[in-house]
C-alpha positions in Angstrom: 15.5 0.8 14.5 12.8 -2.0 14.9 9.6 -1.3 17.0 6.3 -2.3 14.7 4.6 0.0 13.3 0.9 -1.3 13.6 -2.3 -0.5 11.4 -5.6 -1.3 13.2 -8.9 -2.1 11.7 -11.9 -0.8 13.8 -15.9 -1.4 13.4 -17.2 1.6 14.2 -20.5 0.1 14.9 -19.9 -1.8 18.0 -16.7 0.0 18.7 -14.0 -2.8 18.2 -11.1 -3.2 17.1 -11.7 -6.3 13.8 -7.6 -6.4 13.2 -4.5 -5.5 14.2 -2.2 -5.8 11.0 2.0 -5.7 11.6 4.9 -6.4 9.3 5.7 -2.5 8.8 8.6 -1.0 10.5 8.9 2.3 11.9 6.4 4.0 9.9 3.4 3.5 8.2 3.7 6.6 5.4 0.3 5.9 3.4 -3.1 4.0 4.0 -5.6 3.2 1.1 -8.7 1.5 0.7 -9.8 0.0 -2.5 -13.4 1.3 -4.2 -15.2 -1.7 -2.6 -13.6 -1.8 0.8 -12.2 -5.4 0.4 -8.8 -4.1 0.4 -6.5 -2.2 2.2 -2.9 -1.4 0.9 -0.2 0.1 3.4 3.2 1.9 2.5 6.3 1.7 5.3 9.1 4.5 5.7 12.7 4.0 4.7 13.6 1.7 7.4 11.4 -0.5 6.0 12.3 -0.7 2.3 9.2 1.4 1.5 7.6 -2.1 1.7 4.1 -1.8 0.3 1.6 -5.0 1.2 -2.0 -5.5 0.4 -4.3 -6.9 2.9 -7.4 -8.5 3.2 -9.9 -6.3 5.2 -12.3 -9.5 6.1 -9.5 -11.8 6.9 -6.5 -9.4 7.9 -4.1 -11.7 6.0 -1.5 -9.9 4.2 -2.6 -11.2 0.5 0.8 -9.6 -1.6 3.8 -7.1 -1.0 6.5 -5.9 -3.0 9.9 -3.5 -1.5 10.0 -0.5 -3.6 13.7 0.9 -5.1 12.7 4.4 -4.8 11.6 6.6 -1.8 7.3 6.7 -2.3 5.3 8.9 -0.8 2.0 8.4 -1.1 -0.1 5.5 -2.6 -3.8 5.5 -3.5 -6.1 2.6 -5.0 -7.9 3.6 -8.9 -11.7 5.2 -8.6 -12.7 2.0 -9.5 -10.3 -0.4 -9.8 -9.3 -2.8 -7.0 -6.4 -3.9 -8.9 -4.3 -1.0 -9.7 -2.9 1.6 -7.6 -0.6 4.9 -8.2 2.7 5.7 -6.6 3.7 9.1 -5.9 7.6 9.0 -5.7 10.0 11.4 -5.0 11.1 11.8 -8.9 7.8 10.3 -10.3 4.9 8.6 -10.6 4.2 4.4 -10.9 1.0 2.4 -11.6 1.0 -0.5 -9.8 -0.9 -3.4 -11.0 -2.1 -6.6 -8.7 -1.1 -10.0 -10.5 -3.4 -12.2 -8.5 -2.1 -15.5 -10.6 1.1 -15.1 -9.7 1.1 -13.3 -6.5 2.8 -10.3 -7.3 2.7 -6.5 -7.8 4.0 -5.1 -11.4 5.4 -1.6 -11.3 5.0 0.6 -14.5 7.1 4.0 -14.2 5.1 6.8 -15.8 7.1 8.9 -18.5 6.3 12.7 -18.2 9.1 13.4 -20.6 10.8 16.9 -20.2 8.3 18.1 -17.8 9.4 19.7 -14.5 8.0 21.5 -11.4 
């Protein structure tokens, strides 16, 4: 259980590839990009501690990343907000907030109270 799972970054313009981003394992489950394109955030699989990183588009630096406890699904960036993300978990939901000052990426669990599916 170890072959990278790549992400690659392509300008459709002139039909090259800008970056070729790897720290996931296995599986890349979900790809975002923020409202102004700066950013791109990628969720791994399992084998990969549902590891979720932020990257710089222009640079293809990974800027922040965080392991999550619980099995996510699906991540997407806020309308208009390149700060804040939501986590679609297996028993949930999470905002996830960018702390650029510190370098690190708060998790706030969402409380639906006795609703069910």
């Amino acid at each position: 259980m170890g072959f990278q799972a790549d992400i690659i970054i392509w300008n459709f313009e002139d039909r090259s590839m800008l970056h070729k981003l790897h720290l996931h394992k296995v599986l890349i489950q979900s790809l975002t990009f923020c409202c102004n394109e700066l950013y791109l955030a990628s969720l791994g699989g399992q084998d990969d501690k549902n590891m979720m990183i932020v990257w710089d588009v222009e640079s293809g630096k990974a800027l922040y990343g965080t392991p999550n406890r619980d099995i996510v699904n699906q991540i997407k960036f806020f309308n208009r907000d390149e700060d804040r993300l939501i986590a679609v978990l297996d028993k949930g939901v999470q905002i996830l907030t960018v702390d650029r000052a510190n370098k690190k990426i708060k998790s706030l669990d969402v409380n639906f109270g006795n609703m069910k599916r």
